[in-house]
C-alpha positions in Angstrom: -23.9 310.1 77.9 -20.7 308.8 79.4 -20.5 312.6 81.1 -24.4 312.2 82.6 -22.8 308.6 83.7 -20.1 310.1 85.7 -21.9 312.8 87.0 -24.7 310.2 88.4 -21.9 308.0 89.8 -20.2 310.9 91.4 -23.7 312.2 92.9 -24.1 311.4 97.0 -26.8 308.7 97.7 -30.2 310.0 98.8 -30.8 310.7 102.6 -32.3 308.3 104.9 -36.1 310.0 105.5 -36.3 311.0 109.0 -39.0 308.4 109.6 -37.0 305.6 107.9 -35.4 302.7 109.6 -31.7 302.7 109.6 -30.3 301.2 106.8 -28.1 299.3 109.1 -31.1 296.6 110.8 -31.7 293.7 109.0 -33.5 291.8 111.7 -35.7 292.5 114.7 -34.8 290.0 118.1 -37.0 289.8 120.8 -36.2 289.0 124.1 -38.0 287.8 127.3 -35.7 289.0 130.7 -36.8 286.2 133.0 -35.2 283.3 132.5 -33.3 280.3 133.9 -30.5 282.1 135.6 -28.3 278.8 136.6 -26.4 280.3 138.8 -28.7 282.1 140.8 -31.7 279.9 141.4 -33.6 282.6 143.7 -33.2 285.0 140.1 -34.6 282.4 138.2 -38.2 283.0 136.0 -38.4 286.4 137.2 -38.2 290.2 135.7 -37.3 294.1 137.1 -40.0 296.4 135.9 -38.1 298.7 133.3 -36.6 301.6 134.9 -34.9 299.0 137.5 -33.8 297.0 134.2 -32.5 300.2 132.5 -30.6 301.1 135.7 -28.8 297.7 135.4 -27.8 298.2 131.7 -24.2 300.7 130.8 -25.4 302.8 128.0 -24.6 300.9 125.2 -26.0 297.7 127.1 -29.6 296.3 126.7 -32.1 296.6 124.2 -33.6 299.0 121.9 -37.1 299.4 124.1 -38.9 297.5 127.0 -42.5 296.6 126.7 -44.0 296.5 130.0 -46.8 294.4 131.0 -49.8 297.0 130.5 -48.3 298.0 127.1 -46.7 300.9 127.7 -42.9 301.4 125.6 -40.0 302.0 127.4 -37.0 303.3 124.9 -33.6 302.6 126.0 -32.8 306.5 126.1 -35.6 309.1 125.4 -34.8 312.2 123.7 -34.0 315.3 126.0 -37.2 316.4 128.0 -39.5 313.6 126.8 -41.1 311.1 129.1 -39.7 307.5 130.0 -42.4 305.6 128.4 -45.1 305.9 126.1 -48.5 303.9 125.2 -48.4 303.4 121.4 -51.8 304.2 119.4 -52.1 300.4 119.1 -55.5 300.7 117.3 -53.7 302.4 114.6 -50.9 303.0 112.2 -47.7 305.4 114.0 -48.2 308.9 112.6 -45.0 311.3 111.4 -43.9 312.0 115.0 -44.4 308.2 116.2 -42.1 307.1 113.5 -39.6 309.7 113.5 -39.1 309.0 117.2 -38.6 305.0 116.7 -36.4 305.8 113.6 -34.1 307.8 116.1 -34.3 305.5 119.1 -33.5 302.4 116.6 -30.1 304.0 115.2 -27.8 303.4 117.8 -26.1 299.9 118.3 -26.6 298.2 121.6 -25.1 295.0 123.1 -28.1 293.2 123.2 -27.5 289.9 120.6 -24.5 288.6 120.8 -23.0 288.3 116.8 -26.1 290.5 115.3 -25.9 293.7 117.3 -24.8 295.4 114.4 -27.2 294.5 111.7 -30.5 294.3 114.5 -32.7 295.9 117.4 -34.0 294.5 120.2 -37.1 294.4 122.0 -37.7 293.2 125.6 -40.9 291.7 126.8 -41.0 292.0 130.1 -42.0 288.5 131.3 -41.0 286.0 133.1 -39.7 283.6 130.3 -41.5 280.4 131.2 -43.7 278.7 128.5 -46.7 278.3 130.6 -47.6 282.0 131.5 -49.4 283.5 129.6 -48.5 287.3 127.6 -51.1 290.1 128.7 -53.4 291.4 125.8 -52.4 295.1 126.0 -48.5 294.4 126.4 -49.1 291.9 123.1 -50.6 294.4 121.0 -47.9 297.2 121.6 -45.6 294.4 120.4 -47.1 293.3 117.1 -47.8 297.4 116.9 -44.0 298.4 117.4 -43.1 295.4 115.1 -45.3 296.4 112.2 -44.4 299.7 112.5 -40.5 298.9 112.3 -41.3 296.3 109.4 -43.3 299.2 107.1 -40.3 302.2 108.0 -38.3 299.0 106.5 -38.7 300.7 103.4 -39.4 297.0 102.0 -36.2 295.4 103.6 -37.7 293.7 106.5 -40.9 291.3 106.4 -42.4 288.8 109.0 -39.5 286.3 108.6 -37.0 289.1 109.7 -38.3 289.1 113.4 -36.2 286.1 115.3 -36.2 285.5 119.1 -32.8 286.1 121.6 -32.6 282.4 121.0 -32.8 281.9 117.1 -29.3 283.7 117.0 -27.3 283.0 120.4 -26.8 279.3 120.8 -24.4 279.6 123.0 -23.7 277.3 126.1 -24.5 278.4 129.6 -21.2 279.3 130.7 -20.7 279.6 134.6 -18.1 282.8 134.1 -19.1 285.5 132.3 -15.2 286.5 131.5 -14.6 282.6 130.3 -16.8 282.1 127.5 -15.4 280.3 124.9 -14.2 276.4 123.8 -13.1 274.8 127.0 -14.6 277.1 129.4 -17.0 276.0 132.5 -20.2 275.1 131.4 -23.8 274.1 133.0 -25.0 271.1 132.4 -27.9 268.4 132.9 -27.7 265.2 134.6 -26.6 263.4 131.5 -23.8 265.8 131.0 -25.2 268.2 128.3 -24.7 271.3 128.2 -28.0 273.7 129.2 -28.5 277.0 126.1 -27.5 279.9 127.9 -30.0 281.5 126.0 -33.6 280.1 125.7 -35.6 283.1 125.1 -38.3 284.1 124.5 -41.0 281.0 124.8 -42.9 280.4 121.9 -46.0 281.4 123.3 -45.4 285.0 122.6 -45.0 284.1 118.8 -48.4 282.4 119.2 -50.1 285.8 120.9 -48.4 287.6 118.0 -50.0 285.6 115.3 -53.3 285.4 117.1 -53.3 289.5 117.2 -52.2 289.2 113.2 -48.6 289.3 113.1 -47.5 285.6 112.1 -43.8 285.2 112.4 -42.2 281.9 110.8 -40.9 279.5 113.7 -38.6 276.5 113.5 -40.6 273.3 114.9 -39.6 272.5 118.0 -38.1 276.0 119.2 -38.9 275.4 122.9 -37.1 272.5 123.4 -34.3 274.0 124.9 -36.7 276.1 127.4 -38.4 273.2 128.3 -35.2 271.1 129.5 -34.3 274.4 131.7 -38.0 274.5 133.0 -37.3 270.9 134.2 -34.6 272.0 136.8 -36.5 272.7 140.5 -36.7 275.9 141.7 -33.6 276.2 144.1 -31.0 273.4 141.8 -28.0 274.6 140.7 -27.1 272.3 138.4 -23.6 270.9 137.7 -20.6 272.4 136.4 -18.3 270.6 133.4 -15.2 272.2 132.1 -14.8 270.4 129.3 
C-alpha cells in the first residue's frame, strides 16, 4: 500500500487535452474598444475595425480575440498559414478542430486586464462603448458562442459567473499620463472634483443581448453608473485635470 502511495504521488499529473482550456484562466473579461478617451475628445465613442486594432497592439498587448460587428472572430495571432478571421458555426456546438484552435489561441498571456492577465482571456467587442447603441445580432451570437464554448472546454472550472466586464476588475482612476499611474498622480475629473473610471467598459447592454440570446451572466446593480457620468461629458470637453 504505502509503495502504490508513493508510486501514485511520484506519477506526473495527466496532460491538458488538446481541446481543453488552459488550466491557467479562471475568468473570461470582455471588453468594448470605444470609449471615453478624456484626453482625446475627437477619439472619443469610437472603434478601428480589427486588423487596424491588432496593428496598434505589441504582441503581448491586447486581447485574446476581436469580434467584429458581422460576427466574424478575429484571434490575436492565427496559427501559421490560417486566415485572419473566422465566422464560428454559431448555430452549433465547436467541433474537435474549433476547440483545439481556441484552446491554443487562449494559452498565451496578454496585457489586456490590468491585475488579472494572468488567471484570464479577453474578448473585444468591437463597439463603440456607449450604452445607447445597440449590439448587432450576428456579432452577439458569435459572443455568447465563443463564451459557451470557452465555459464547456472549462472542464467544469468556469460557469456563467466567471465572465466579468474590463470594468468589473480595473477600477482604476482615469489618469492623464500613462507612465504616472499610481497614488498622487494627475487624474480626470468631473466638475465636482471626482475622479472619472478610467475604465467603464463594456455597457451593460451587451450583458442584456447576451442573456436575451441565452447566456445570462450575473451583473452588479448599477454597473453603468460609471459609463453614464462619462456619457455626460460633450463631445469635444476635455475635462479637468487634479493631481491630488
Amino acid at each position: 500500500m504505502i509503495a502504490l502511495a508513493l508510486l501514485l504521488a511520484g506519477a506526473p499529473s495527466p496532460a491538458t487535452p488538446p481541446d481543453a482550456l488552459p488550466p491557467r484562466v479562471a475568468r473570461v473579461v470582455l471588453h468594448c474598444p470605444g470609449g471615453p478617451s478624456y484626453g482625446h475628445p475627437e477619439r472619443r465613442w469610437t472603434f478601428l475595425a480589427p486588423l487596424a486594432t491588432q496593428q496598434l497592439w505589441s504582441r503581448r498587448f491586447g486581447t485574446h480575440w476581436i469580434v467584429w460587428t458581422d460576427g466574424s472572430l478575429w484571434p490575436r495571432h492565427p496559427g501559421r498559414g490560417e486566415a485572419a478571421s473566422r465566422v464560428p458555426p454559431v448555430d452549433g456546438p465547436a467541433d474537435a478542430a474549433w476547440r483545439q484552435r481556441l484552446a491554443r489561441e487562449a494559452a498565451p498571456v496578454y496585457a489586456q486586464a490590468h491585475g488579472f492577465n494572468d488567471d484570464s482571456v479577453g474578448i473585444e467587442v468591437s463597439h463603440s462603448g456607449r450604452s445607447d447603441e445597440a449590439f448587432p445580432p450576428a456579432q452577439v451570437r458569435t459572443v455568447a458562442w465563443l463564451v459557451e464554448t470557452l465555459i464547456d472546454m472549462s472542464q467544469g472550472r468556469l460557469t456563467p459567473a466567471s465572465i466579468v466586464g474590463h470594468k468589473d476588475v480595473d477600477e482604476r482612476p482615469a489618469y492623464v499620463d500613462e507612465r504616472c499611474e499610481r497614488s498622487g498622480c494627475a487624474v480626470f475629473v468631473d466638475d465636482e472634483g471626482r475622479p472619472f473610471r478610467r475604465r467603464v467598459d463594456p455597457p451593460e447592454s451587451l450583458f442584456a443581448a447576451l442573456a436575451a440570446a441565452g447566456l445570462a451572466i450575473p451583473r452588479p446593480p448599477a454597473a453603468d453608473a460609471e459609463l453614464r457620468r462619462t456619457e455626460s461629458l460633450a463631445g469635444d470637453v476635455r475635462p479637468r485635470i487634479v493631481r491630488p
